[in-house]
C-alpha positions in Angstrom: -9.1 23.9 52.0 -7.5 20.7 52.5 -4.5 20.2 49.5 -3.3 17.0 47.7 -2.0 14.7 50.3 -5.4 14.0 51.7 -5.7 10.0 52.0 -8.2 10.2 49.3 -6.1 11.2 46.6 -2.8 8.7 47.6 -5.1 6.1 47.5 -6.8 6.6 44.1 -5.5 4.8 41.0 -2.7 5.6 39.3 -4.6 7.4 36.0 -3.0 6.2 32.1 -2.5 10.1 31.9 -0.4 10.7 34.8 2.9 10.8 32.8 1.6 13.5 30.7 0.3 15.4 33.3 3.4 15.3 35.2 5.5 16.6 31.5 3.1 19.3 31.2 4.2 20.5 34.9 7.5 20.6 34.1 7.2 22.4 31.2 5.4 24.6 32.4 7.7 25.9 35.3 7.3 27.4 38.2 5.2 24.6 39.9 4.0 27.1 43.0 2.6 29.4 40.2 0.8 26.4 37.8 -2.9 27.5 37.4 -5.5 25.0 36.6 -6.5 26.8 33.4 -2.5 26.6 32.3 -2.2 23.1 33.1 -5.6 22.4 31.3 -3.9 24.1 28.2 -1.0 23.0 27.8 -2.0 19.0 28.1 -4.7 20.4 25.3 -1.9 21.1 23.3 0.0 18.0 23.5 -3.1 16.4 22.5 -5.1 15.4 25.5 -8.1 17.0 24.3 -10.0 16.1 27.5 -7.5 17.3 29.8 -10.3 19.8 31.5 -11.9 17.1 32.7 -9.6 15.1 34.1 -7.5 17.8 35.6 -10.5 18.8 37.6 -9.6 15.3 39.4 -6.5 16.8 40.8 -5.4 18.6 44.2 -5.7 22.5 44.7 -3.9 24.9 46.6 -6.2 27.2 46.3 -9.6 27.5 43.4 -7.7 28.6 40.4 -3.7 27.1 41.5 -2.8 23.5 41.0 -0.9 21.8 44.2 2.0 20.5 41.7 3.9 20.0 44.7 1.4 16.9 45.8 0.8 16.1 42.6 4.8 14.8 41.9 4.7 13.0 45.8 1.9 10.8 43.8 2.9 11.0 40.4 6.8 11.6 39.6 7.7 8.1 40.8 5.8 6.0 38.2 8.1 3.3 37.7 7.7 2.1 41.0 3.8 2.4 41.4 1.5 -0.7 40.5 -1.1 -0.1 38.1 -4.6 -0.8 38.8 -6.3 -4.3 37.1 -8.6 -1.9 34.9 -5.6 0.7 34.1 -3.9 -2.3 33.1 -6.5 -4.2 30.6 -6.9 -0.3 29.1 -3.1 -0.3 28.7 -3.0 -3.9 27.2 -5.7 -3.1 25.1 -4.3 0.2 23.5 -0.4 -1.6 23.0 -2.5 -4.4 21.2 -4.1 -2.0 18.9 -0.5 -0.1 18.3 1.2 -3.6 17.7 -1.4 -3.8 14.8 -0.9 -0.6 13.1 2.9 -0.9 13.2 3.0 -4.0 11.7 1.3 -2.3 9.1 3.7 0.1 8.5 6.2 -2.4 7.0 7.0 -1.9 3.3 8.1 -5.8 3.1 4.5 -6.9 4.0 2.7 -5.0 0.5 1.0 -8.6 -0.9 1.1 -6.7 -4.6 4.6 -6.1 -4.1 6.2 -7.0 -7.7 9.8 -9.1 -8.2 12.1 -6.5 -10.1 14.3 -7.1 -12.7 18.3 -7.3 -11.4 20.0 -4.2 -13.2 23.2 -3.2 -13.3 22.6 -1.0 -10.2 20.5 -3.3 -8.4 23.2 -5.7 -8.3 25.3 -2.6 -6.4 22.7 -1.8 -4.2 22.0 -5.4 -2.9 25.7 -6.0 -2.7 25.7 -3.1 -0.6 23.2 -3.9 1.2 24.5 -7.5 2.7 27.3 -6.5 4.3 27.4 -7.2 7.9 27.9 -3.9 9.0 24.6 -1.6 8.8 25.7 1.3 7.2 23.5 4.6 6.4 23.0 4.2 2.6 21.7 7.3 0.4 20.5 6.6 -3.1 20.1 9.2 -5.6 19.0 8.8 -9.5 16.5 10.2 -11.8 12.8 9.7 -11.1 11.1 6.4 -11.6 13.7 3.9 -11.9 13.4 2.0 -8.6 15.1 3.1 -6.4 12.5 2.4 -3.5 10.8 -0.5 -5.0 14.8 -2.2 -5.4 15.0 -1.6 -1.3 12.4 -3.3 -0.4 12.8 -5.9 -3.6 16.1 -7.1 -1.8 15.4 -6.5 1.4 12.2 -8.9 1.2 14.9 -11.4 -0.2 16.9 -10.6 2.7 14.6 -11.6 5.3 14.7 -7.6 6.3 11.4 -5.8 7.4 11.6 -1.3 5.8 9.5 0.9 7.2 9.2 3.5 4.4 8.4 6.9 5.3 7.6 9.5 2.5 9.2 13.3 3.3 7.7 16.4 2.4 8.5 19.6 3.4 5.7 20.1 5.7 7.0 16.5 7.5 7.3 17.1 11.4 8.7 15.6 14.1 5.4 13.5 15.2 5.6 11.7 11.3 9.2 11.1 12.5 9.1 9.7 16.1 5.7 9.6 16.7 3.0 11.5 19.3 0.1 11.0 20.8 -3.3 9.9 19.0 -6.6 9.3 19.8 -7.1 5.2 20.4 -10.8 3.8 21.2 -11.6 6.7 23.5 -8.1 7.6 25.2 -4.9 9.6 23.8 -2.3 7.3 23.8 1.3 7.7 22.5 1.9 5.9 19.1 5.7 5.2 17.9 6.5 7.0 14.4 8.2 4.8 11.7 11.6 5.8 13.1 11.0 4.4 16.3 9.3 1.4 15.0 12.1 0.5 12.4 14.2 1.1 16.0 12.6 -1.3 18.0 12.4 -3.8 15.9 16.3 -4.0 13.9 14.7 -3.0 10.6 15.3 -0.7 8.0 14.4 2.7 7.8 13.7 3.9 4.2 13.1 7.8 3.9 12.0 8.6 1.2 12.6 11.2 -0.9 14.7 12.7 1.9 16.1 16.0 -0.6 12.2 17.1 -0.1 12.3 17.0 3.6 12.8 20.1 5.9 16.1 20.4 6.3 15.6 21.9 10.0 13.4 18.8 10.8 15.9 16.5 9.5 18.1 17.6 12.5 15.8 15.2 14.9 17.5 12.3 13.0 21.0 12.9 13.8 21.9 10.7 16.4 19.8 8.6 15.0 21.8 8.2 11.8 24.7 8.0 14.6 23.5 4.4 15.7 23.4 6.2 19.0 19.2 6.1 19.6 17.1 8.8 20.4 15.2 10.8 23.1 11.6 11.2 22.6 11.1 14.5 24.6 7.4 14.3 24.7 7.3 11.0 27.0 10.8 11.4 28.5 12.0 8.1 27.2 15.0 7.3 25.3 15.1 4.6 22.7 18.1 2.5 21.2 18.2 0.6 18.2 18.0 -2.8 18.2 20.6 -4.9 15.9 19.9 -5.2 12.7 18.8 -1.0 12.3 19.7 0.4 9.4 18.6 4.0 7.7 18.2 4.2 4.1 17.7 7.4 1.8 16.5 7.9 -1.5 16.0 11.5 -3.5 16.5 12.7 -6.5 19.3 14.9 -6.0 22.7 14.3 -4.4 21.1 16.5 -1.2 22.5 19.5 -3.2 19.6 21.3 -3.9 18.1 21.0 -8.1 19.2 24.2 -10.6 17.4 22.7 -13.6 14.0 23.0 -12.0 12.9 19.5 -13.0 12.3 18.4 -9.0 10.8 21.6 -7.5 10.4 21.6 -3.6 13.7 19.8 -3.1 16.3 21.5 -0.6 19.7 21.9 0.2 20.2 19.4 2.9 22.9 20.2 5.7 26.8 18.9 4.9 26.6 17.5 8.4 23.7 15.6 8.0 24.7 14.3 4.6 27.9 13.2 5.9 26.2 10.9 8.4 25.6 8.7 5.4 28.3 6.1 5.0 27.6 5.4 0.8 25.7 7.1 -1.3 25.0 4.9 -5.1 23.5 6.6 -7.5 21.1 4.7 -9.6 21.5 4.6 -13.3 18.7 3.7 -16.2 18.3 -0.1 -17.0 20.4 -1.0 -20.7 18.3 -1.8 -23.6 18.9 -5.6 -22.9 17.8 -5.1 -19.2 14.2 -2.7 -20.5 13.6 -6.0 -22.6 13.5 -8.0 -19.2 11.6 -5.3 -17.9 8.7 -4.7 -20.5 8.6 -8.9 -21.0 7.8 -9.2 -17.4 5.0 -6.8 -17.0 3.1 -7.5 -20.3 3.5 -11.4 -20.5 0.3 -10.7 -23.1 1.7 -8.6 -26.0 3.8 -9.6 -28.8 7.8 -9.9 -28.1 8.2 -7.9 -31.3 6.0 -5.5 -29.5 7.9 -5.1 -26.2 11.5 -5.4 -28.5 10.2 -2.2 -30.3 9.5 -0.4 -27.3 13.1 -1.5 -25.6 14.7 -0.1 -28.9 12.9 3.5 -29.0 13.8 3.3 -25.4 17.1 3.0 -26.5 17.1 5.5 -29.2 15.7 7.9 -26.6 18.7 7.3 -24.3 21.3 7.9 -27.0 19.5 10.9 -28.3 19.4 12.4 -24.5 23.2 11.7 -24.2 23.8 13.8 -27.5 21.6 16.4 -26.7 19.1 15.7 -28.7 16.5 15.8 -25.8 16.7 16.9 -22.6 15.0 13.6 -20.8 14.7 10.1 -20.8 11.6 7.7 -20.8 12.1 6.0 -17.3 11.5 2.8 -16.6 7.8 3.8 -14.8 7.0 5.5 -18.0 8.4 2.5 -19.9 6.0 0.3 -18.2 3.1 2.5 -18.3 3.4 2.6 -22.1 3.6 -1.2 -22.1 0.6 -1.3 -20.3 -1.5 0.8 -21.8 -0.4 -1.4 -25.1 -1.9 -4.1 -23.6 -4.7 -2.4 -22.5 -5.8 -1.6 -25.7 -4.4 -4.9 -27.1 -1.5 -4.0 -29.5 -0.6 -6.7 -32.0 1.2 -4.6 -35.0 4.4 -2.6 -34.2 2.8 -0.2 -36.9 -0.7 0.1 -35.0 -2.2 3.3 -34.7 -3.2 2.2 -31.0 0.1 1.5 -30.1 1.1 5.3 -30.8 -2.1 6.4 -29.3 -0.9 4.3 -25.9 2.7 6.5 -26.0 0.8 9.6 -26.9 -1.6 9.2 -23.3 1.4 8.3 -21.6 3.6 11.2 -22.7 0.9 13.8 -22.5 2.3 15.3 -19.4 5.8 16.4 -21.2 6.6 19.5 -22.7 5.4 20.1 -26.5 8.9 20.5 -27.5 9.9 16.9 -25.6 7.1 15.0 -26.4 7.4 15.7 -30.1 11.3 14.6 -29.9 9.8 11.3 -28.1 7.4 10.9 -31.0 9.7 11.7 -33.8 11.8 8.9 -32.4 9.0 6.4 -32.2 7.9 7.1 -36.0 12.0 6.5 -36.8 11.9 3.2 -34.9 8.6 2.0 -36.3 9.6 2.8 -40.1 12.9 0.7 -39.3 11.2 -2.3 -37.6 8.4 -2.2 -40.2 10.8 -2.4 -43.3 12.5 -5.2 -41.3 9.2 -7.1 -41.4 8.8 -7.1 -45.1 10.5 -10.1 -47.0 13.5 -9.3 -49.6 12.8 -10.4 -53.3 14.4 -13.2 -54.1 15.7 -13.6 -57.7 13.1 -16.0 -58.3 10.5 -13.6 -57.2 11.7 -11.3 -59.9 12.1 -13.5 -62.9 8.4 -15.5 -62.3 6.5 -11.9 -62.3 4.7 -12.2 -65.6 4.7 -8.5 -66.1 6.9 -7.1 -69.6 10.1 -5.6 -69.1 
């Protein structure tokens, strides 16, 4: 049986596959021992789910061995061998089409994206954020206050693309760097976020990072180290380009939570942690800045209305800080109460559908908390309501015609 450097082979074609054939080879080791069905397996499970077929294409040794051997001679020197004029319009064709999906992957680019209102901690962020030197940046704070949105909020400003990437525990590598996929017909390899943000000097948001695997978050080290990575799976390593810059939000300092209020976050690794250069943690809006807030999303309903709702937001704050309750109303919730007032088209601070709009949007609270919310609210309606009623005026009193 004639074996792999037969003209007819040499002369073929170099295939789009041939780099992950010749990775799955040297994975698999002993190249004089490779069997067809092992090969055909392993490129099966790097996600070339037609690998049978095309293996069947390559040079023998014998019926059941693979000539690896030949197979490199052809192969292993890549770089240097011209592609065919079809391999090439396949090749153009597939980087067009992942050029398309990464530009969607940028944050920046969300056309409902709203302006935010500059708190106290956005200021800190942003001023953090325009130094010249692109520092790793992890932001922690409560749930709901803006962290994320304020990223990409100043970034947009900036002139900055972020490439946001959500974490979850069951995040792997291939959400991180990227892997192969399936693109019109062929299995191509697609970047991940990281690699995007990479290649193109942007920023790298990952978020809620404290609910990432804390093994997985290893991959990211010398990332976070400016110093690129190596993407195993295609043998390629990949620098950033200036401008890169990683960004982290979560809800706790990377510490772990002992209150129980942010289930499935973990302890992240000291080492990893300390690959972050500053770390702000973001604190609730002021009454004065919840008034900008609540004016800006409901442009429809009464200022006394949104004034009312800044002040029981208020009230709420102090009454966490003395232990009153356990948690605040953050500024999501804030606005979802707001809009659910104008929803249902609140005029009168004392409207029964005004406390019906709080009491949809608190449902999802504890008995015991949303009854200290509610208790507040009745407080700060009986105030604002008595403020609304006009004092007597002496005159008043001695016109009324009724007997003394």
């Amino acid at each position: 049986m004639s074996n792999t450097t037969d003209a007819p082979f040499h002369d073929q074609p170099i295939p789009s596959y041939a780099p992950t054939v010749v990775q799955a080879l040297n994975e698999l080791g002993d190249i004089d021992k490779i069997t067809l069905t092992a090969l055909s397996d392993r490129l099966k499970d790097m996600g070339l789910k037609d690998a049978y077929r095309k293996v069947q294409q390559l040079p023998r040794t014998s019926p059941c061995r693979i000539d690896a051997t030949s197979i490199f001679a052809v192969y292993g020197q890549l770089e240097n061998v011209v592609e065919s004029e079809q391999d090439s319009v396949e090749k153009s064709s597939s980087e067009i089409h992942l050029n398309q999906s990464a530009a969607m992957v940028s944050a920046t680019h969300n056309p409902n994206h709203r302006k935010m209102v500059k708190t106290a901690s956005y200021h800190k962020l942003e001023r953090l954020l325009s130094g010249k030197n692109r520092l790793n940046i992890f932001i922690d704070g409560d749930t709901g206050l803006g962290k994320s949105t304020a990223v990409i909020d100043i970034s947009k400003k900036q002139g900055m693309e972020v490439m946001r990437l959500n974490l979850s525990f069951v995040t792997d590598v291939d959400d991180l760097l990227g892997g192969f996929r399936l693109v019109d017909g062929d299995t191509v390899w697609q970047d991940g976020p990281v690699v995007v943000a990479m290649k193109r000097g942007a920023r790298l948001l990952l978020d809620e990072m404290d609910a990432g695997n804390p093994k997985i978050m290893f991959e990211l080290q010398s990332v976070l180290e400016g110093n690129g990575v190596f993407l195993k799976k295609i043998n390629k390593m990949v620098y950033p380009k200036e401008g890169f810059q990683v960004l982290a939000t979560g809800n706790t300092k990377g510490r772990g939570d002992m209150t129980g209020d942010f289930s499935g976050t973990s302890i992240l690794n000291k080492a990893f942690l300390d690959r972050f250069a500053a770390s702000i943690t973001f604190l609730p809006p002021t009454v004065i800045e919840m008034k900008k807030i609540l004016k800006g999303e409901a442009s429809s309903l009464p200022s006394g209305i949104t004034d009312a709702l800044a002040a029981w937001y208020g009230q709420v704050l102090e009454a966490r800080d003395s232990g009153v309750v356990t948690h605040i109303l953050s500024t999501r919730r804030m606005v979802a109460i707001t809009n659910l007032a104008e929803d249902f088209e609140v005029q009168d601070i004392g409207s029964e559908d005004l406390k019906e709009a709080v009491d949809y949007a608190t449902n999802g609270y504890d008995l015991e908390l949303k009854e200290g919310f509610k208790e507040l609210l009745d407080r700060m309606i009986d105030v604002e309501v008595e403020k609304s009623i006009p004092e007597a005026t002496s005159k008043d009193v001695f016109d009324d015609d009724s007997p003394f």
